[in-house]
N, C-alpha and C positions, 0 to 999 in steps of 0.2 A: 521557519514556518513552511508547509505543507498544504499547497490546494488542491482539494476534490471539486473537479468537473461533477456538475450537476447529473451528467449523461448517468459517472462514476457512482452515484450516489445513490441514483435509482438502481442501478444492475447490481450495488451489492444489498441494498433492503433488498430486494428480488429474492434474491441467493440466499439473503440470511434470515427467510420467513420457512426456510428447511431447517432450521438449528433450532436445538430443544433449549435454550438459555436459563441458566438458574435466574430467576426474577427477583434475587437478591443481591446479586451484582450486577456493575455496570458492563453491556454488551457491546462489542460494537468489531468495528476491522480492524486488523494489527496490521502494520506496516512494519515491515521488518527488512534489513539488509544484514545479511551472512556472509561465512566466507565459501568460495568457490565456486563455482562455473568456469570457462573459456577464456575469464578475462579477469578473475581475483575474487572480486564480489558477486552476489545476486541477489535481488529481490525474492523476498518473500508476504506473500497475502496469505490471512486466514483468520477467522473468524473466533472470538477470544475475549475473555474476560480481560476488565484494566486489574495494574497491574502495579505495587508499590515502587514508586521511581517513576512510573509514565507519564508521557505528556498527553495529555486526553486535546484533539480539535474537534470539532463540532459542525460540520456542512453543509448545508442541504439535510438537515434533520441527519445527517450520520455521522457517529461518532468514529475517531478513527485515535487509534492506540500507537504510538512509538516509543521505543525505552531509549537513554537515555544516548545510549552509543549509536545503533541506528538514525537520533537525529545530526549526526554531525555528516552523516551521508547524505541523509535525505534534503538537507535544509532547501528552502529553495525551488523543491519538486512540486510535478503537479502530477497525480494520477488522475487519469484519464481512461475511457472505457471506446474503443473501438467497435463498432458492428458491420461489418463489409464483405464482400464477396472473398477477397484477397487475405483477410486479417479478420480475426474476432477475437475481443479478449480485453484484458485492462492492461495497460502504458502506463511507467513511469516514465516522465520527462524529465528528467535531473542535469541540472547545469554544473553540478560538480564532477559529470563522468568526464573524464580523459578520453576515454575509448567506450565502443559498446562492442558486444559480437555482431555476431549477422542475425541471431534470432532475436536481439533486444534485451534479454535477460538477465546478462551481466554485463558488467564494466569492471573498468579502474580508473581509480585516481591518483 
Protein backbone atom coordinates (compact mmCIF):
# COMPACT_ATOMS: atom_id res chain seq x y z
CA UNK A 1 0.00 0.00 0.00
CA UNK A 2 0.93 3.49 -0.91
CA UNK A 3 -0.04 6.77 1.20
CA UNK A 4 -0.77 10.23 -0.24
CA UNK A 5 -0.15 13.05 2.35
CA UNK A 6 -3.22 15.28 2.15
CA UNK A 7 -0.59 18.42 1.60
CA UNK A 8 0.24 15.67 -1.80
CA UNK A 9 -3.13 15.48 -2.80
CA UNK A 10 -4.07 18.99 -2.94
CA UNK A 11 -0.80 20.13 -5.01
CA UNK A 12 -1.35 17.41 -7.68
CA UNK A 13 -5.48 18.49 -8.18
CA UNK A 14 -3.65 21.80 -8.43
CA UNK A 15 -1.34 20.59 -11.12
CA UNK A 16 -3.75 18.48 -12.80
CA UNK A 17 -6.69 21.20 -13.38
CA UNK A 18 -3.90 22.01 -16.39
CA UNK A 19 -4.42 18.56 -18.05
CA UNK A 20 -6.97 18.21 -20.84
CA UNK A 21 -8.28 14.43 -19.63
CA UNK A 22 -10.36 12.48 -21.93
CA UNK A 23 -13.68 12.13 -19.62
CA UNK A 24 -13.90 8.71 -20.77
CA UNK A 25 -11.24 7.31 -18.76
CA UNK A 26 -10.11 7.13 -15.41
CA UNK A 27 -7.63 10.28 -14.56
CA UNK A 28 -5.46 10.55 -11.93
CA UNK A 29 -1.29 10.49 -10.79
CA UNK A 30 0.89 7.57 -11.87
CA UNK A 31 3.54 6.63 -9.55
CA UNK A 32 6.15 5.10 -11.26
CA UNK A 33 9.76 3.59 -10.37
CA UNK A 34 12.18 3.11 -13.39
CA UNK A 35 15.44 2.22 -14.00
CA UNK A 36 18.33 4.73 -13.53
CA UNK A 37 19.57 7.79 -11.73
CA UNK A 38 22.84 7.83 -9.32
CA UNK A 39 21.83 5.13 -7.44
CA UNK A 40 19.81 2.33 -9.87
CA UNK A 41 16.27 3.41 -9.63
CA UNK A 42 14.13 6.77 -9.73
CA UNK A 43 10.91 7.91 -9.28
CA UNK A 44 8.72 8.96 -11.67
CA UNK A 45 5.31 11.44 -11.40
CA UNK A 46 2.82 12.18 -14.08
CA UNK A 47 -0.32 12.61 -14.92
CA UNK A 48 -2.07 9.59 -16.77
CA UNK A 49 -4.72 7.52 -17.64
CA UNK A 50 -5.31 3.84 -15.60
CA UNK A 51 -4.07 1.41 -17.14
CA UNK A 52 -4.99 -2.68 -17.64
CA UNK A 53 -2.75 -4.41 -14.67
CA UNK A 54 -2.90 -1.23 -12.39
CA UNK A 55 -3.67 -0.86 -8.94
CA UNK A 56 -5.82 2.27 -8.86
CA UNK A 57 -5.59 3.96 -4.53
CA UNK A 58 -7.90 6.65 -3.87
CA UNK A 59 -6.71 9.68 -1.15
CA UNK A 60 -7.80 12.62 -0.27
CA UNK A 61 -10.28 12.52 -3.52
CA UNK A 62 -6.90 11.57 -5.68
CA UNK A 63 -6.62 8.83 -7.60
CA UNK A 64 -3.10 7.54 -8.00
CA UNK A 65 -2.06 4.77 -10.63
CA UNK A 66 0.97 2.00 -10.08
CA UNK A 67 1.64 -0.99 -12.45
CA UNK A 68 2.24 -3.92 -11.19
CA UNK A 69 6.28 -3.90 -10.92
CA UNK A 70 6.50 -0.43 -9.75
CA UNK A 71 4.42 -1.59 -6.57
CA UNK A 72 7.05 -4.11 -5.34
CA UNK A 73 9.18 -0.76 -5.01
CA UNK A 74 6.90 1.27 -3.81
CA UNK A 75 5.09 -0.83 -1.13
CA UNK A 76 5.12 0.80 1.81
CA UNK A 77 5.83 4.59 0.59
CA UNK A 78 4.20 7.69 1.40
CA UNK A 79 4.36 10.61 -1.09
CA UNK A 80 4.44 13.67 0.35
CA UNK A 81 4.50 17.30 -1.04
CA UNK A 82 7.18 19.67 0.45
CA UNK A 83 6.74 23.63 0.21
CA UNK A 84 9.84 25.63 1.85
CA UNK A 85 12.36 28.07 1.38
CA UNK A 86 15.09 25.27 1.19
CA UNK A 87 13.06 22.41 -0.82
CA UNK A 88 9.78 22.66 -2.99
CA UNK A 89 8.46 19.60 -4.62
CA UNK A 90 6.87 16.20 -3.93
CA UNK A 91 8.84 13.25 -1.72
CA UNK A 92 8.79 9.72 -1.86
CA UNK A 93 9.34 8.26 1.49
CA UNK A 94 10.09 4.69 0.81
CA UNK A 95 11.20 2.22 3.39
CA UNK A 96 12.52 -0.28 0.98
CA UNK A 97 15.52 2.17 -0.29
CA UNK A 98 18.97 0.92 0.77
CA UNK A 99 20.38 4.10 -0.16
CA UNK A 100 19.14 7.43 -1.72
CA UNK A 101 21.56 10.10 -3.50
CA UNK A 102 21.94 13.46 -2.14
CA UNK A 103 19.05 14.98 -4.37
CA UNK A 104 16.43 12.23 -3.11
CA UNK A 105 15.50 10.93 -6.62
CA UNK A 106 16.91 7.65 -6.60
CA UNK A 107 17.73 4.78 -4.65
CA UNK A 108 18.42 1.10 -4.34
CA UNK A 109 17.65 -1.66 -2.91
Amino acid sequence: MVTITETAAQKAAILMQNEKPDPEKEFGLRMKVVGGGCSGFQYELGFDKSRSGDRVIDQHGLKVFLDPRSILYLAGSTLDYKDGLMESGFKVENPNANSTCGCGESFSV
